[in-house]
KELOVO-878978 format. One record per residue (C-alpha): residue in three letters; x, y, z. Coordinates in Angstrom, 3 decimals. Layout:
REC;res;u;v;w
REC;ALA;X;Y;Z
...
# end
This chain:
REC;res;u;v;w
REC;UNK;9.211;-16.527;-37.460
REC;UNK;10.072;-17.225;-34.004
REC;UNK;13.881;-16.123;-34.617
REC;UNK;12.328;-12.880;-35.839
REC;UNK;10.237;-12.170;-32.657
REC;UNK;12.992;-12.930;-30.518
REC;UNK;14.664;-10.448;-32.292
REC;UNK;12.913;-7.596;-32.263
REC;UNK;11.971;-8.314;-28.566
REC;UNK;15.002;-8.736;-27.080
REC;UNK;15.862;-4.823;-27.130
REC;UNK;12.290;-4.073;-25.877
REC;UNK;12.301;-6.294;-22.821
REC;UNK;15.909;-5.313;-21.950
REC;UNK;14.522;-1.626;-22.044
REC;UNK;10.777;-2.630;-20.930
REC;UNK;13.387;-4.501;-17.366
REC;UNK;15.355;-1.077;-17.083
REC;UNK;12.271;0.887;-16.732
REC;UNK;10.387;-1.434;-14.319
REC;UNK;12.956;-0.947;-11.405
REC;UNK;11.895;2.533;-10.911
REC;UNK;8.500;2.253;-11.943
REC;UNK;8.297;0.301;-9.112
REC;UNK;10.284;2.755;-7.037
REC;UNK;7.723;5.151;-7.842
REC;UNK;9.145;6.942;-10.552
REC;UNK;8.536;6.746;-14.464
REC;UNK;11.945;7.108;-16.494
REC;UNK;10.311;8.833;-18.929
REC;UNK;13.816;9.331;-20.680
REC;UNK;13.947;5.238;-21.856
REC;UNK;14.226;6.295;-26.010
REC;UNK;17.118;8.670;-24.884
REC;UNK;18.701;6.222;-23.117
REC;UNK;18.470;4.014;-25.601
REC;UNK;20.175;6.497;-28.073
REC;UNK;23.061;7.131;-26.283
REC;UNK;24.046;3.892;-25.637
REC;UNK;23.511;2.753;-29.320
REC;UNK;25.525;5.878;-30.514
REC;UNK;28.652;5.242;-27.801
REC;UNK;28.151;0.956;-27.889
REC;UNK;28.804;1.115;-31.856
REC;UNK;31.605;3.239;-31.605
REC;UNK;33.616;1.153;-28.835
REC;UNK;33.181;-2.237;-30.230
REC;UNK;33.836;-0.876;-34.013
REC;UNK;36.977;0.600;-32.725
REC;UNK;37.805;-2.541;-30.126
REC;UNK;36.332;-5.074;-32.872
REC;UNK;34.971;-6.977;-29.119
REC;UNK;31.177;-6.430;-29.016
REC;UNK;31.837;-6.558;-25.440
REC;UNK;33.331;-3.291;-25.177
REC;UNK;30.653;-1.807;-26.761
REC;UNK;28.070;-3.129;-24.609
REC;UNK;30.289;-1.565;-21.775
REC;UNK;30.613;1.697;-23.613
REC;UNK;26.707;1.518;-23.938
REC;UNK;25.966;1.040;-20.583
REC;UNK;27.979;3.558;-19.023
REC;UNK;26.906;6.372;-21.383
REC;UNK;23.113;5.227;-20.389
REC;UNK;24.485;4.853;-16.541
REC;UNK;26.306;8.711;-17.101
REC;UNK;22.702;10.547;-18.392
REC;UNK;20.544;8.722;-15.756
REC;UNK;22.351;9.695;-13.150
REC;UNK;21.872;13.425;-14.509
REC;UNK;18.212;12.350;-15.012
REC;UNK;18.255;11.285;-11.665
REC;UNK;20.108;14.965;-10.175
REC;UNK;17.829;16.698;-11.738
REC;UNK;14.486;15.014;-10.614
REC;UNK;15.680;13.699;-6.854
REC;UNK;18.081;16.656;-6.019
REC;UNK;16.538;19.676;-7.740
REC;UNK;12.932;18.137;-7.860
REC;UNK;12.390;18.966;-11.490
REC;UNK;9.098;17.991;-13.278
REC;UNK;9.571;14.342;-14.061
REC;UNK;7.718;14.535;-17.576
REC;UNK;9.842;17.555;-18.442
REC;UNK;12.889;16.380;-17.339
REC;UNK;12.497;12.563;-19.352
REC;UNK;11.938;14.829;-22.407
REC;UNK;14.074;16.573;-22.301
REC;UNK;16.688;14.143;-21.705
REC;UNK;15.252;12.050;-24.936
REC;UNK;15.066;15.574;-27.166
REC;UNK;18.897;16.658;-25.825
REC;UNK;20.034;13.372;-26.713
REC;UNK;18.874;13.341;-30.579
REC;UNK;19.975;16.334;-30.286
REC;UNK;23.801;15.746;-29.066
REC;UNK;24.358;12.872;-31.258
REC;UNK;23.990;14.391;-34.236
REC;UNK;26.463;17.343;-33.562
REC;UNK;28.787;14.640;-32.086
REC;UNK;28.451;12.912;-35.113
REC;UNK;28.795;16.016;-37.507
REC;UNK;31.911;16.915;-35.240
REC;UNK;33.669;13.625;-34.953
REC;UNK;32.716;11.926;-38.114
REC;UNK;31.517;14.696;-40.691
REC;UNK;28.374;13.209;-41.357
REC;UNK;24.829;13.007;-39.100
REC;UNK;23.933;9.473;-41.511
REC;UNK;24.586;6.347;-40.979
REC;UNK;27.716;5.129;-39.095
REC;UNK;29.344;2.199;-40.434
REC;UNK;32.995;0.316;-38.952
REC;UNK;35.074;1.599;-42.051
REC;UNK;34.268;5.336;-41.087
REC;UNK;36.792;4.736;-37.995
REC;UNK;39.315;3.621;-40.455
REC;UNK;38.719;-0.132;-39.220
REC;UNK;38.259;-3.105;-40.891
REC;UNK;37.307;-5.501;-37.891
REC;UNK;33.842;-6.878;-38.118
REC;UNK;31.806;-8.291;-35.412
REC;UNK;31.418;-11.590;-34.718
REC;UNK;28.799;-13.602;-37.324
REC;UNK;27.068;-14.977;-34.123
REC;UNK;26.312;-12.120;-32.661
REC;UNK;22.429;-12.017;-33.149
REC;UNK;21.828;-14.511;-30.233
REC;UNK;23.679;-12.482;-27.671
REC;UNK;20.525;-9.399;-27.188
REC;UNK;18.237;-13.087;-26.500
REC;UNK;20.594;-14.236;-24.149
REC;UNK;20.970;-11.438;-22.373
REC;UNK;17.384;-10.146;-22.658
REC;UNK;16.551;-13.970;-20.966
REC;UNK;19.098;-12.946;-18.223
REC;UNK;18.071;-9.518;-17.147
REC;UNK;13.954;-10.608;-17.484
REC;UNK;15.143;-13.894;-15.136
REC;UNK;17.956;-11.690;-12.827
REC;UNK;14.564;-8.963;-12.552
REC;UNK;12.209;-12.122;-11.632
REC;UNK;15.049;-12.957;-8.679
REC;UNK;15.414;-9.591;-7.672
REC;UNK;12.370;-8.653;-7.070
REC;UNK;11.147;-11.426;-5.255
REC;UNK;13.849;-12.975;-3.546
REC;UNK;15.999;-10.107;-1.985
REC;UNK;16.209;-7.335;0.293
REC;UNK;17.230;-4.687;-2.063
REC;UNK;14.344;-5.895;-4.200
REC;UNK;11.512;-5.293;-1.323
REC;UNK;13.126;-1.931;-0.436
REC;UNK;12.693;-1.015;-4.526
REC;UNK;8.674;-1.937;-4.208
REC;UNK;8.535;-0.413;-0.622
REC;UNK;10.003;3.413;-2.293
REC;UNK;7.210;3.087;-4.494
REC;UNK;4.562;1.730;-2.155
REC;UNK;5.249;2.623;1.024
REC;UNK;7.543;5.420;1.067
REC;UNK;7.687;6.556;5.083
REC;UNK;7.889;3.007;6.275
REC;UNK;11.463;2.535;3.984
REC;UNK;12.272;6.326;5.540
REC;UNK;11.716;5.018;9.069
REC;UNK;13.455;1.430;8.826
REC;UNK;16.883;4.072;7.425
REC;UNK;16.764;3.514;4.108
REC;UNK;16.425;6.711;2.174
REC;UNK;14.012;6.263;-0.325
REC;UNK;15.910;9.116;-2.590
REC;UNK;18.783;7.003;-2.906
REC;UNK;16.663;3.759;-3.575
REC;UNK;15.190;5.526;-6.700
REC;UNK;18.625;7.123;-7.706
REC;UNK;19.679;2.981;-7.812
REC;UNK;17.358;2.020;-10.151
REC;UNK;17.171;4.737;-12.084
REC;UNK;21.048;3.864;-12.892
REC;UNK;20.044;0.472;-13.081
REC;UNK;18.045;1.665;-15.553
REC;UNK;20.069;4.216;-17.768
REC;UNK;22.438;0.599;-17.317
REC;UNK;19.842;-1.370;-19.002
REC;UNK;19.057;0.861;-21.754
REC;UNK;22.084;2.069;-22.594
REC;UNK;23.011;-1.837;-23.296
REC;UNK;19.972;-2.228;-25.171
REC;UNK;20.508;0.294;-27.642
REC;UNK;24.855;-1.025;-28.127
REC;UNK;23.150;-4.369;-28.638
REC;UNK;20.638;-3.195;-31.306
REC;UNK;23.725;-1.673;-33.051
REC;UNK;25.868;-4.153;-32.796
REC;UNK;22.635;-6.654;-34.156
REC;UNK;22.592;-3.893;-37.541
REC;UNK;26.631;-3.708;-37.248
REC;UNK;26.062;-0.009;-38.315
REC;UNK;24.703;2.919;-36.230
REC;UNK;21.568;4.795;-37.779
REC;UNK;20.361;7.730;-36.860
REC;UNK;17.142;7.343;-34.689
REC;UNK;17.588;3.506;-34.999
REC;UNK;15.647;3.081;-31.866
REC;UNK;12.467;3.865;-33.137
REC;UNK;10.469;4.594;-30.863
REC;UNK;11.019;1.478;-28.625
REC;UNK;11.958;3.526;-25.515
REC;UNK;8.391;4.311;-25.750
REC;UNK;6.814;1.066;-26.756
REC;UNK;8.838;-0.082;-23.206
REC;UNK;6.750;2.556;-21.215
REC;UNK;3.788;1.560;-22.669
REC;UNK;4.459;-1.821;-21.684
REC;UNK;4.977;-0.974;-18.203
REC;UNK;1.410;1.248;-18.140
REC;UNK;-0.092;-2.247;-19.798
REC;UNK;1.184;-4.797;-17.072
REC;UNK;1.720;-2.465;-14.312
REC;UNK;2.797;-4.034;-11.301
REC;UNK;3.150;-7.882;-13.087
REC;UNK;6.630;-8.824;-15.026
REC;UNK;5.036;-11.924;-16.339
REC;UNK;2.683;-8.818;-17.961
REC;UNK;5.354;-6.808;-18.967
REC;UNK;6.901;-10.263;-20.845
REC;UNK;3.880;-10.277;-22.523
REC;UNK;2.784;-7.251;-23.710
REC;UNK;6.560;-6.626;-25.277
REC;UNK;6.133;-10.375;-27.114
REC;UNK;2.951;-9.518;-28.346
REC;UNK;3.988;-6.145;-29.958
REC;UNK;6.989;-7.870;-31.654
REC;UNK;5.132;-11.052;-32.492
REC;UNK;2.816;-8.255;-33.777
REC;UNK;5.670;-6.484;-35.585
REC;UNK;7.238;-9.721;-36.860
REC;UNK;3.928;-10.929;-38.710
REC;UNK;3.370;-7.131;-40.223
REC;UNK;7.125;-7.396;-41.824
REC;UNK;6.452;-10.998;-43.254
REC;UNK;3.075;-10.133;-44.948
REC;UNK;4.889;-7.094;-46.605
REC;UNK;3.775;-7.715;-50.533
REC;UNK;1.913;-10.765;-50.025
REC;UNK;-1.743;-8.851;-49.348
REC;UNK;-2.946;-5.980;-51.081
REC;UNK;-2.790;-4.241;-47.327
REC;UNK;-0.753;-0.936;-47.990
REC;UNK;2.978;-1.622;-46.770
REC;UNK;2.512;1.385;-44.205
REC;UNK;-0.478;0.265;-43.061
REC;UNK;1.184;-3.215;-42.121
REC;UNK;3.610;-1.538;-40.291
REC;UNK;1.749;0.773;-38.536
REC;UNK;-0.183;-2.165;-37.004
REC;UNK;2.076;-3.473;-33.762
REC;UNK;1.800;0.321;-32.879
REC;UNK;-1.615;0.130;-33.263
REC;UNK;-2.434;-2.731;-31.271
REC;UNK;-0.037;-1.303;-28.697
REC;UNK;-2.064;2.434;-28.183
REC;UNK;-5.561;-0.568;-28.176
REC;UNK;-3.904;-1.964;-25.270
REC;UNK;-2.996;0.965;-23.769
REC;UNK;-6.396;2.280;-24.227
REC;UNK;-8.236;-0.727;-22.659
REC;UNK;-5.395;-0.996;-19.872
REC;UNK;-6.421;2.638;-19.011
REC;UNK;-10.564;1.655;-18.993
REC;UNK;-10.262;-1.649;-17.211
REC;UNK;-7.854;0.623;-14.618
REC;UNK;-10.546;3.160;-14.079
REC;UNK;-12.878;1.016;-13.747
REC;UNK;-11.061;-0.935;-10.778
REC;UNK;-10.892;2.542;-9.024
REC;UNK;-14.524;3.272;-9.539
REC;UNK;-15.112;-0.011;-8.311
REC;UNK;-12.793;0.478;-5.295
REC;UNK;-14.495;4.001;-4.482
REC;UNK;-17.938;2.545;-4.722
REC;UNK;-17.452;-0.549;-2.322
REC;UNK;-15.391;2.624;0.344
REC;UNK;-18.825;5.029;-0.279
REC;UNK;-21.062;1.767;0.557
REC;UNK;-18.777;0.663;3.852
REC;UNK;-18.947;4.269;4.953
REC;UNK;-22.698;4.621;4.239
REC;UNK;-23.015;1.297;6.572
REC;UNK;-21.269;2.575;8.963
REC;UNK;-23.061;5.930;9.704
REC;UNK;-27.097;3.870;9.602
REC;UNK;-25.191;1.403;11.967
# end
């Protein structure tokens, strides 16, 4: 049970870690799923064709780095509508896959290592590598954000914008960092998903781009949150796949459950957040009141 929640985790916190950088710059990557996509596409093909999972995870991450960075252009340097732009960048990659696909493969199904005309095979270990390196980038985040410079300029973009402006650090090119950091991130996520399945399949992200932002919204500011909320969906997801046939719960039902849970959460996160602002906007109404009898 616990290998299978480790599992299907370790792609969600490597995405849920990509999109916290510039969430805490002060800009939602709304384009995480694309992301994803793209780097589980270009991450199968490399390390089919190499037979070194490696490679792949190098291909993955620079097609994620290549479309952030485009992301980026278009939200910093033309100041395009941030919602817009991240869906559009997750419909025109589902989009360009599947006519690269059609055009370099001749099929928009699944993508297997003997459609390059290959026969290498990816090492049988391989499904402890996304832990590892989900550990790593959750523990290299942890250090980052707390213990170094470029760290405290990331939460000073997104908190206190003019200060960072005034002390010469453009905050522009703060947020274009992380937001390659982040197209980094998920584009390794999705090569290590494929190279988990040793196959690429069409939208074989499934939504967990998404799930990451929710995650984010859930824990906000807190990466011990963040941990938590993605564990809990795939601790969620992992007990839904083992009670498949063993209840007379509907098989859908089962596995609509983690996303359930997930839009409860997001739902109470939103409540208990509006009520913190009421709160805060009641105790500023009562000071001011004070001060004009006084």
């Amino acid at each position: 049970m616990l290998n299978s929640v480790l599992s299907i985790a370790a792609p969600l916190i490597l995405a849920a870690v990509a999109g916290y950088l510039p969430f805490r710059a002060g800009i939602l990557n709304i384009g995480l799923e694309g992301l994803m996509a793209l780097g589980a596409f270009f991450g199968f093909i490399a390390a089919a064709a190499s037979g070194f999972w490696l490679m792949g995870v190098l291909a993955g991450s620079l097609a994620g780095a290549m479309a952030a960075a485009f992301f980026a252009w278009t939200v910093l340097r033309l100041e395009a509508n941030i919602f817009l732009s991240g869906l559009g960048l997750n419909l025109a990659a589902a989009g360009f896959l599947g006519i690269a696909s059609q055009m370099a493969f001749g099929t928009k199904g699944v993508l297997r290592p003997a459609i390059l005309n290959t026969s290498r095979t990816f090492p049988p270990d391989h499904g402890i590598i996304p832990v590892l390196a989900a550990g790593f980038a959750f523990t290299a985040l942890m250090l980052i954000m707390s213990k170094t410079r470029w760290g405290h300029r990331v939460i000073a973009a997104g908190e206190a914008p003019e200060t960072l402006e005034n002390l010469g650090h453009p905050v522009k090119m703060v947020r274009l960092q992380t937001l390659v950091l982040s197209g980094i991130g998920c584009g390794a996520a999705g090569a290590l998903l494929a190279l988990d399945i040793g196959a690429y399949v069409p939208n074989m992200t499934g939504g967990r781009g998404w799930i990451a932002l929710v995650a984010l919204y859930i824990a906000g500011k807190s990466p011990l949150g963040l941990l938590a909320t993605v564990l809990l969906f795939s601790a969620a997801n992992a007990t839904a796949t083992v009670l498949q046939g063993m209840t007379g719960i509907p098989d859908s039902l089962l596995l609509a459950s983690p996303f359930f849970i997930t839009f409860l959460g997001l739902v109470a996160a939103g409540a208990l957040r509006t009520l913190a602002e009421s709160r805060q906007r009641r105790k500023e109404r009562d000071l001011t009141a004070d001060e004009v009898r006084g």
